[in-house]
N, C-alpha and C positions, 0 to 999 in steps of 0.2 A: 678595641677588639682587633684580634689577628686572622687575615683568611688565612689559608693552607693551601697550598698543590701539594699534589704527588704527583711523584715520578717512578718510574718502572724501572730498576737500578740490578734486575738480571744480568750477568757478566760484567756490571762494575767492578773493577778492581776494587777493593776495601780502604788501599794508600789512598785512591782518588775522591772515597767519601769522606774521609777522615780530616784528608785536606783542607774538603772545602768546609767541614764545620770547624778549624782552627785559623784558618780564613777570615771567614763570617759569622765570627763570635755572638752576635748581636743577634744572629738565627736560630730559631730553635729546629732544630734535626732531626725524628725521630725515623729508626730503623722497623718496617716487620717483615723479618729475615724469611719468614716461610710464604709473604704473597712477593715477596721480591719489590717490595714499596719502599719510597723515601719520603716522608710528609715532612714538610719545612711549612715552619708559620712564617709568615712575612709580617712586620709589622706595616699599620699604614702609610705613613712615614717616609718607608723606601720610595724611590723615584721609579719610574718605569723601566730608564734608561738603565739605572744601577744592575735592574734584575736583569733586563736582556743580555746586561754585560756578563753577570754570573753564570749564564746560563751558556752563554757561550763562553767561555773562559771554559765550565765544568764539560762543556759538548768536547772542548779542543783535547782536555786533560783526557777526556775517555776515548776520542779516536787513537790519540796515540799509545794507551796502552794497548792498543791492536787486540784485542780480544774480539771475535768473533761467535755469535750465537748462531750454529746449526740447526738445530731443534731445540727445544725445549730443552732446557736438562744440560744441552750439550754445547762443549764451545771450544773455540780454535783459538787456542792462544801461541801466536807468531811467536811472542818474545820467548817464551819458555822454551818453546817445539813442542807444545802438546796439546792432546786433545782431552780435553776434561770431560765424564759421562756421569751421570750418578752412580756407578758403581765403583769404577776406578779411573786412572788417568792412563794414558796412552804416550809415550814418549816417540818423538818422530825423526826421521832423517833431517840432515838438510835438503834434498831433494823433496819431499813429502812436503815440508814448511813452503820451499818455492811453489809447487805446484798449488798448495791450498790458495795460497797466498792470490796468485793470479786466477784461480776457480771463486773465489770465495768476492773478490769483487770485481768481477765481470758480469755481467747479464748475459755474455752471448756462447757459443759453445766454445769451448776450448779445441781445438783442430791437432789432432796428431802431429803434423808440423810446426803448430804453437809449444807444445807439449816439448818435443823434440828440441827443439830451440833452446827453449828453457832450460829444461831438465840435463842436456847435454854437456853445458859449460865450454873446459875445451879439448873435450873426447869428440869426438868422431859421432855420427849423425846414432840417436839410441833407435834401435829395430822395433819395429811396430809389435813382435813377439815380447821383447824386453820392457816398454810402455806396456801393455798388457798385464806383463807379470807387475811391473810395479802399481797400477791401480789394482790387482786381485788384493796384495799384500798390503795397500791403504784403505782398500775399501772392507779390512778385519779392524780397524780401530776405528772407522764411523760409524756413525748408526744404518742400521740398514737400510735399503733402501735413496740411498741419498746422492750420492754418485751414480748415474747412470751414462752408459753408454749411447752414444748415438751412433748406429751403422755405417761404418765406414766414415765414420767424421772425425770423432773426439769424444768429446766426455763435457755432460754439465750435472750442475746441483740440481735437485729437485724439492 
């Protein structure tokens, strides 16, 4: 007899599912594309170790496609420059990519001076007017609510 896990495979890239069932022939794979599940039978067979390995191998294959889940629905894909929503897709600067990029995995707030740093390159310090206008204009292709301001600091997710 075969047990099963599922895995919750929202914002998997599809190359990286694909992969691993031409990979691990010997597994059976099944996709259901509308609860965003991947159910793999395992036979008994396999060793402990083999699946940890898979599982981390399949962990490594999905950080690096940098895709990022927002909310629900919605995700930051670095590689592309965009933001994917259910209705449409959202194409972004190189600035926009940097910024999410360092907002999206940080915990702690982003400080107008982090911002500045960043986003600056090798232009000259950007004006807290300037930052301003560029989150009003990033914060039309997230969802709402998501980016907020913190007073006189910077900006975090929510």
């Amino acid at each position: 007899m075969r047990e099963s896990i599922q895995v919750d495979i929202s914002g998997i890239n599809h190359e990286v599912l694909m992969s691993l069932q031409r990979k691990y022939d010997n597994l059976n794979i099944s996709y259901i594309k509308e609860h965003c599940v991947m159910q793999i039978q395992i036979p008994k067979s396999l060793q402990e170790d083999f699946l940890l390995n898979t599982i981390n191998n399949f962990s490594s294959d999905f950080n690096s496609s940098r895709i990022y889940e927002l909310q629900p629905f919605w995700f930051f894909d670095a590689k592309n420059s965009l933001i994917k929503s259910p209705d449409k897709n959202f194409v972004l600067t190189k600035r926009e990519v940097l910024f999410l990029k360092m907002i999206t995995t940080s915990d702690k707030i982003i400080t107008y001076e982090d911002m500045s740093r960043s986003l600056s390159g090798e232009q000259e310090d950007i004006t807290l007017n300037a930052m301003r206008l560029f989150t009003k204009n990033l914060k039309k292709k997230l969802p709402e609510n998501l980016l907020k301001n913190i007073r006189n600091t910077g900006y975090k997710l929510f």
